[in-house]
Each structure stands twice: as structure tokens, then as C-alpha cells.
N, C-alpha and C positions, 0 to 999 in steps of 0.2 A: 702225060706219063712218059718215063725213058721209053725209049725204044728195048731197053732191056727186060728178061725177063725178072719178073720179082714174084717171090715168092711171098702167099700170103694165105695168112691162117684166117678163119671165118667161121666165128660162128653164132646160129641163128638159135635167138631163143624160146626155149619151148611154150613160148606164152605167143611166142607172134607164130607158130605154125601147127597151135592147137589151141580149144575151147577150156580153157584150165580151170572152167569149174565144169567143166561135165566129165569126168572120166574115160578117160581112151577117145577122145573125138579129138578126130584131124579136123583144123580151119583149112578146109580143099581150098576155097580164095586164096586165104594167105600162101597156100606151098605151090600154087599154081604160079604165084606174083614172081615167088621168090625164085621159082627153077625156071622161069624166063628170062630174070636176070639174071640168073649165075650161070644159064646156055651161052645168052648174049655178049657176056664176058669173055670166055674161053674162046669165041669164034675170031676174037685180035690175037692170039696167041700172045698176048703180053707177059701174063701170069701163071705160076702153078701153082694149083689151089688146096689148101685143106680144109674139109669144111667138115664142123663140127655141131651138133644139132643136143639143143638141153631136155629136158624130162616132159613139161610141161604138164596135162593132163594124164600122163602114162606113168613115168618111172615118178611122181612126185606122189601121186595117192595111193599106190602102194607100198613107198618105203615108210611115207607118214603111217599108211595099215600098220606098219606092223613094227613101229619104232625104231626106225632106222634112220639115220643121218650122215654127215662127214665124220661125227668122231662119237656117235654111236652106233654100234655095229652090232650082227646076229650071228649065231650061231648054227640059228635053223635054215637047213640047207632049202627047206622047201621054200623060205620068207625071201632068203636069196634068187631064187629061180624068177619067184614070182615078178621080183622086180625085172631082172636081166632079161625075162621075154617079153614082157614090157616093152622096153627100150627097146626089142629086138625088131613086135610090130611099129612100133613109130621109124626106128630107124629103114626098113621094108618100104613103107609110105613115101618115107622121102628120097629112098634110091629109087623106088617107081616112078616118082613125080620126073624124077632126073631125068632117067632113061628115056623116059616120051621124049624126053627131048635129045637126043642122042648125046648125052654127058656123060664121060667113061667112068661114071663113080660107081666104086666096089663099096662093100663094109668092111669095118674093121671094130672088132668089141673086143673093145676095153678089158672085157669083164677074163677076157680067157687071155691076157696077154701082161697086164701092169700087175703090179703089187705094192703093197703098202707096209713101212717098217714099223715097229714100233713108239717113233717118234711122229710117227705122222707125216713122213716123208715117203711122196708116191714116184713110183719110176714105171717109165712106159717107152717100151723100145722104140725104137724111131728106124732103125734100120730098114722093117717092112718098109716104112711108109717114104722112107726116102727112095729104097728099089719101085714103088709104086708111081713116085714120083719121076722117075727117070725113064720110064714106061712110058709115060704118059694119062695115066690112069687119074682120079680126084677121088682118094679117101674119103671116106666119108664116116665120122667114130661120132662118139655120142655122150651122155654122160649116164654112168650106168656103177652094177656095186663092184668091189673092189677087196682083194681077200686082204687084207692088216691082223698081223704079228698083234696078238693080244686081243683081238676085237672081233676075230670071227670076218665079217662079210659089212664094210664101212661102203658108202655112194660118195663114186667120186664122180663130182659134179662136172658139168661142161666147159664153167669156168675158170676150173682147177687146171683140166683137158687144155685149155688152149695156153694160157701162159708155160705148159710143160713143156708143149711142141713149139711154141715161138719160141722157146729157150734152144731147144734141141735138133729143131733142124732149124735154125738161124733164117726166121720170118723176116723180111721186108716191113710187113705192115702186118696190125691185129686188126680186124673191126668185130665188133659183137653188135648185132643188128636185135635191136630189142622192142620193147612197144613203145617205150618214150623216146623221144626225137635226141638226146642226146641226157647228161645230165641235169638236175634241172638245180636252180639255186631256190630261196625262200617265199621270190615271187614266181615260181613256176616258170622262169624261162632257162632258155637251152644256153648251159655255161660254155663257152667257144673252149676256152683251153683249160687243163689245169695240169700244173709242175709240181705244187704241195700238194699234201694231202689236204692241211691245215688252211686252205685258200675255199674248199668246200666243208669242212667239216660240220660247220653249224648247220648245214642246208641238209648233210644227209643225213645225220645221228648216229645212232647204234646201228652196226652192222646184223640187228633181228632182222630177221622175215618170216613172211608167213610161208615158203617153202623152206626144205633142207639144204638148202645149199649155202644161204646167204643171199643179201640185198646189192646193191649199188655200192654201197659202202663198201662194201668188199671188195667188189672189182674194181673199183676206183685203187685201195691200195694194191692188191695184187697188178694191178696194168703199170702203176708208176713206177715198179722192181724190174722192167723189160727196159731191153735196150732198142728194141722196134716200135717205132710209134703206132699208137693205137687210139684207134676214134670208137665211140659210144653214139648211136645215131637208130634213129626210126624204120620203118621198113622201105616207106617211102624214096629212102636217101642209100638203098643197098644197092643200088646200079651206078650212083652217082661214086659210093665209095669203091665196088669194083673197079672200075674205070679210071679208078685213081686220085678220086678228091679226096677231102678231108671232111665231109658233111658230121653234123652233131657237134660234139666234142673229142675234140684230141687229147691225148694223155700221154705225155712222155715227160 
């Protein structure tokens, strides 16, 4: 890695640092793995970090409760709550996880700060997070609901979250550390690079999933619209990318 600092966005998904069929259970393993590596990072002072943390068993079973997605939305302020304290204890869990380790990461929700227009276009200030950054501090945001012009209270997702901020404070590098080791193609191995979308497309299908957010497919096209390279890789390979490799798949 340069010797310069590089700023990089991160984030970890809610399947690798919780039981996402059990509702509200933190994987303590996995967030123990992951805030050793992301201590062990920060102590080269190489990077400033934004790390951003998905739903997993929290914010995902109760926006399913209660019919909420990215572009269905409620009206019912209680449905909204339900979600956003959610998110609030997960997001708690992993600034605790952090702190044991003395990692300057604050919160920062979503939920009381972005908006969403009528078109579907979400905006999320970045000013906090760039003064937070200059502090020295590691934001720590989540994906959580989101008030939209027309739709009442829309989830905006973590993956939405990260390409907004590697837009907006001009990211170095993207990684999304998730449960598969990188993309995978037809025969289940880990695709090194991809520049089309059209180069994986048969391997991932339709952008369904079985959460609100979106699959792979998704993030594969929202990463290729960035101008900072970004890798898709395992939990295994999150220090490796800290540190500055390229582990999984790259995507730029």
C-alpha cells in the first residue's frame, strides 16, 4: 500500500456479523473476527475508514414484518420505529465490539439524517462525516428506513449507503465483505475481476432475493457506476483487503 493516506468505505454484511435466520442474534465470532481486523488496520495509520454495517437478522425481519422494502414504503410511524431501533441495537453491538478495542467509531443513523425524493433518488449528507473524518474519529452508519416523498418511510439499504458515500466523499477503495469469498460464476468459483456487467450476467440472474434489499446482482451493477475500485470477497480476506489487497473480486 502507498504510504498515503486512502480513504476507504467498508462495509460489512449483515449476514456475516449475524444469525439471519434467527432474529436479532449477533454472530459474537464473526464481530469479534471482524473488529480485530478493522483495530489492526487503523494502528498503520494508512487509512480513514468508513464502515458501514447491513440489516442482517435485525433491520431485515422486521421491515419484511411489516411490508417494507427500497421502494415499498409505510406510513405507519410505529412500523418505521420498529425497524430503525433495530438497526439501532445492531448498530450498539458493533460500536461495542469496536470500542473493546479502542477504535474511535461514533454512530451515525441514517434514519435521522438522508431523505429520499420522489424519484428514488436518496441523498445523505456527508459533511458530518467528512468533519468526523478529519477528527479522526470511524463513522460507523448502517442500513436502515429512509423518509421518501410519496412512500412514507422506504429501507435504505447498506449497499445503497456505501456507493452514496464512495461518491460523496471521493473513496479510494470500496470493499463489501460478505459470506461468499467473492462473486461466484456457474461453477461456484470466485470470479477475479469483472468490468461488464454482461461478463457475469448468466452466473447471477435476476437481481430477486430473499431479503429487501437486493442480491449480488445488484451490487455488482451499482459497484461498476463508481469511480473507486471495489472488491467483493469473504470475511476471511477483510484484513487482507484492509491492508490493501485486492482479495475476491474487483469491480471497477
Amino acid at each position: 500500500m502507498s504510504t498515503d493516506r486512502q480513504r476507504v468505505v467498508l462495509k460489512l454484511g449483515g449476514s456475516v456479523i449475524t444469525d439471519k435466520d434467527t432474529p436479532e442474534t449477533v454472530d459474537e465470532a464473526a464481530l469479534e473476527r471482524v473488529a480485530d481486523a478493522v483495530a489492526a488496520s487503523l494502528e498503520t495509520g494508512a487509512i480513514d475508514l468508513v464502515l458501514v454495517h447491513g440489516g442482517g437478522s435485525f433491520g431485515h425481519h422486521h421491515a419484511s414484518a411489516h411490508g417494507v422494502s427500497t421502494t415499498a414504503g409505510t406510513h405507519d410511524a410505529a412500523a418505521a420505529l420498529a425497524i430503525h431501533e433495530a438497526m439501532k441495537r445492531l448498530n450498539a453491538a458493533v460500536l461495542a465490539a469496536l470500542r473493546e478495542r479502542d477504535v474511535p467509531a461514533l454512530p451515525v443513523h441514517p434514519f435521522s439524517a438522508a431523505s429520499r425524493d420522489a424519484d428514488g433518488e436518496t441523498d445523505v449528507p456527508s459533511a458530518q462525516l467528512e468533519t468526523m473524518l478529519g477528527e479522526g474519529f470511524v463513522p460507523v452508519l448502517h442500513g436502515d428506513g429512509v423518509v421518501q416523498a410519496g412512500e412514507g418511510v422506504t429501507v435504505l439499504s447498506g449497499d445503497e449507503l456505501v456507493t452514496t458515500l464512495a461518491r460523496s466523499l471521493a473513496a479510494d477503495r470500496v470493499g463489501l465483505c460478505s459470506t461468499v469469498p467473492g462473486v461466484l460464476d456457474t461453477a461456484g468459483e470466485v470470479v477475479p475481476r469483472i468490468e461488464h456487467y454482461d461478463e457475469v450476467a448468466s452466473a447471477l440472474g435476476e437481481s430477486e432475493s430473499t431479503d429487501v434489499t437486493g442480491g449480488m446482482a445488484a451490487k455488482v451493477r451499482t459497484l461498476l457506476e463508481l469511480e473507486a475500485a471495489a472488491s467483493v470477497f469473504g470475511p476471511d480476506d477483510l484484513a487482507a483487503f484492509l491492508e490493501g489487497a485486492r482479495p475476491g473480486t474487483t469491480i471497477e
